[in-house]
C-alpha positions as CSV (number, residue, x, y, z in Angstrom):
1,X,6.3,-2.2,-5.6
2,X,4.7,-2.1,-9.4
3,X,3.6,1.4,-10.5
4,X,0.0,0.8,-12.4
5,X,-1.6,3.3,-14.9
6,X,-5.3,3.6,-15.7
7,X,-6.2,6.6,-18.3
8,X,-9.5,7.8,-18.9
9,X,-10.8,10.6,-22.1
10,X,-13.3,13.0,-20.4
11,X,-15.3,14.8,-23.4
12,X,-14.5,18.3,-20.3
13,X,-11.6,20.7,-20.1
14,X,-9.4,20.5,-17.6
15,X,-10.5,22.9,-15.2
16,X,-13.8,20.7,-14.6
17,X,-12.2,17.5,-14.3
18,X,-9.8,19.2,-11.7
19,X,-12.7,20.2,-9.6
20,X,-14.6,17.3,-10.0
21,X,-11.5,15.3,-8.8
22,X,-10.6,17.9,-5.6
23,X,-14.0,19.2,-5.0
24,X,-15.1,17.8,-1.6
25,X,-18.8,17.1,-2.8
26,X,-17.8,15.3,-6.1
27,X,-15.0,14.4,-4.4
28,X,-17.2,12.1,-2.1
29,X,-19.1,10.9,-5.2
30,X,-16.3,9.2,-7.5
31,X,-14.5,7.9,-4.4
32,X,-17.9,5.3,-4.0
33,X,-16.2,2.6,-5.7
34,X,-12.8,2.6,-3.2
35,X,-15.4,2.5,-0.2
36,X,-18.7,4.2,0.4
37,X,-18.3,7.1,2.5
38,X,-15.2,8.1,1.2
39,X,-14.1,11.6,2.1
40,X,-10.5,13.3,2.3
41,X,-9.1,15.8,5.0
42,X,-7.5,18.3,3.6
43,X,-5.4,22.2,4.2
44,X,-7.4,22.4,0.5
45,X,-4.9,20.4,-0.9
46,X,-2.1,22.7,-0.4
47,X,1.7,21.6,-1.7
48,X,3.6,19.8,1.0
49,X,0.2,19.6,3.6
50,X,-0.9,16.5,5.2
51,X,-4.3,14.7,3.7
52,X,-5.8,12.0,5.4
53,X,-7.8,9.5,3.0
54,X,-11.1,8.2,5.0
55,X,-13.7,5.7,4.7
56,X,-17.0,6.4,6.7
57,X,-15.6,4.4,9.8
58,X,-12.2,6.7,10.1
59,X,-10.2,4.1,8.9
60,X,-7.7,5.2,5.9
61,X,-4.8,6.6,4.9
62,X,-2.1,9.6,5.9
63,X,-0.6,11.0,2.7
64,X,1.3,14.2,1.8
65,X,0.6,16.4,-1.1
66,X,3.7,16.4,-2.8
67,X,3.0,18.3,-5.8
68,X,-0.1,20.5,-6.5
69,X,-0.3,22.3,-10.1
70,X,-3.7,23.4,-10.8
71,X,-5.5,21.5,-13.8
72,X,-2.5,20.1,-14.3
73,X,-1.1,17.5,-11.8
74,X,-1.3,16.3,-8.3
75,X,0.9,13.9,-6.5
76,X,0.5,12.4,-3.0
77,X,3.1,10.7,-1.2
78,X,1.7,7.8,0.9
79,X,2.7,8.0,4.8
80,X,1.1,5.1,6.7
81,X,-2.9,4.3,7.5
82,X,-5.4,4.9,10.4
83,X,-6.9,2.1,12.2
84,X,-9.7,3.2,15.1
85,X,-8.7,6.5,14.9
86,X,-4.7,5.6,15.2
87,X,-2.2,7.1,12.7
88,X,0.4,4.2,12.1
89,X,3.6,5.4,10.3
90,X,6.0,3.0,11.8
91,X,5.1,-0.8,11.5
92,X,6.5,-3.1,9.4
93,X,3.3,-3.4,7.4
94,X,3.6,0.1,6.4
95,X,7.0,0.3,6.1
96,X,6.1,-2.0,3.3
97,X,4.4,0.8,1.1
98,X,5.5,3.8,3.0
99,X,6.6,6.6,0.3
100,X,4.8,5.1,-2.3
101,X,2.9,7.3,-4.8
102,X,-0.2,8.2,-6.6
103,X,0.0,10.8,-9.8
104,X,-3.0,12.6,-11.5
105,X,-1.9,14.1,-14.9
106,X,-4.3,15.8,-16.8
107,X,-4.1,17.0,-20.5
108,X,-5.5,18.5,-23.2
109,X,-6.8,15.7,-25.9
110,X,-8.9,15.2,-28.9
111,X,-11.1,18.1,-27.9
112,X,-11.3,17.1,-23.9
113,X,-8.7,16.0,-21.2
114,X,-7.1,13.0,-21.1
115,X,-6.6,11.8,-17.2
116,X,-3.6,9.6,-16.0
117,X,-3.7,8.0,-13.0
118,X,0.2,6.5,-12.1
119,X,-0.1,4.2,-9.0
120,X,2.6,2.9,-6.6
121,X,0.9,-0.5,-5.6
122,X,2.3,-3.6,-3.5
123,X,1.2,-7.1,-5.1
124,X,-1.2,-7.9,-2.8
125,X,-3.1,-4.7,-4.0
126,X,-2.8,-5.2,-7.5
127,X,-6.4,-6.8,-8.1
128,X,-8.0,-4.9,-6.4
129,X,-6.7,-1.6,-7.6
130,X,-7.5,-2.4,-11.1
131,X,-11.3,-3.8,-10.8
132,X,-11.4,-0.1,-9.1
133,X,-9.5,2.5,-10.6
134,X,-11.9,2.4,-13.7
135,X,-14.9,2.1,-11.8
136,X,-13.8,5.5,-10.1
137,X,-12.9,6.7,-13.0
138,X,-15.8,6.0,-15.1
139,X,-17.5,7.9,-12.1
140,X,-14.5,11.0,-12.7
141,X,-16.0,11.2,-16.3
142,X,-19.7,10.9,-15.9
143,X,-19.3,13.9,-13.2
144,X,-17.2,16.1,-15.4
145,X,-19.3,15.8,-18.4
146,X,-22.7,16.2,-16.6
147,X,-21.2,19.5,-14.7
């Protein structure tokens, strides 16, 4: 497991690019990039609460939060994926990644907020993940700063 970083400067404060990020409705929009359709299930992101990470089709991922500090920082814990509507937490495949994480740091910067993404990512992942994350993220920005 490799832990990847993408950082982006939004010209927003922090409270904006928090609800961009966590909003359900922008949520949807900078999520395109990963897979169109995307959505999350969520007890509104509440500290130690299940989230399930969904494409259009039900397929994804079951993640915990593990920390939730408004504007600030949000960390998931990954769990396993969901295949036709089946939540796998067991195989070997997902034993593979299971307990990985995925950080969002924000900070004050230059006038705006600088986002931090820190990834927990297996090789096979790797490409993908980073012709992605800035795609997403360019998408994080343009929201925030149109808002």
């Amino acid at each position: 497991m490799e832990t990847l970083t993408y950082t982006t400067h939004i010209n927003a404060p922090r409270q904006k690019v928090w609800q961009t990020l966590w909003d359900d409705a922008s949520y949807r929009q900078w999520t395109v990039p990963f897979a169109e359709g995307c959505y999350a299930v969520t007890d509104n992101w509440k500290e130690g609460t299940k989230v399930l990470f969904l494409a259009s089709n039900g397929d994804g991922m079951v993640s915990q939060v593990a920390a939730n500090k408004p504007n600030e920082f949000m960390s998931f814990r990954h769990q396993g994926e969901i295949k036709d509507g089946v939540e796998d937490t067991t195989s070997e495949k997902v034993k593979q990644w299971q307990g990985s994480k995925e950080n969002y740091t924000l900070t004050d910067k230059d006038g705006g907020t600088e986002l931090v993404i820190d990834m927990d990512i297996a090789e096979a992942y790797k490409d993908y993940f980073n012709d992605t994350w800035p795609k997403a993220l360019a998408q994080v920005k343009k929201l925030s700063e149109s808002k």
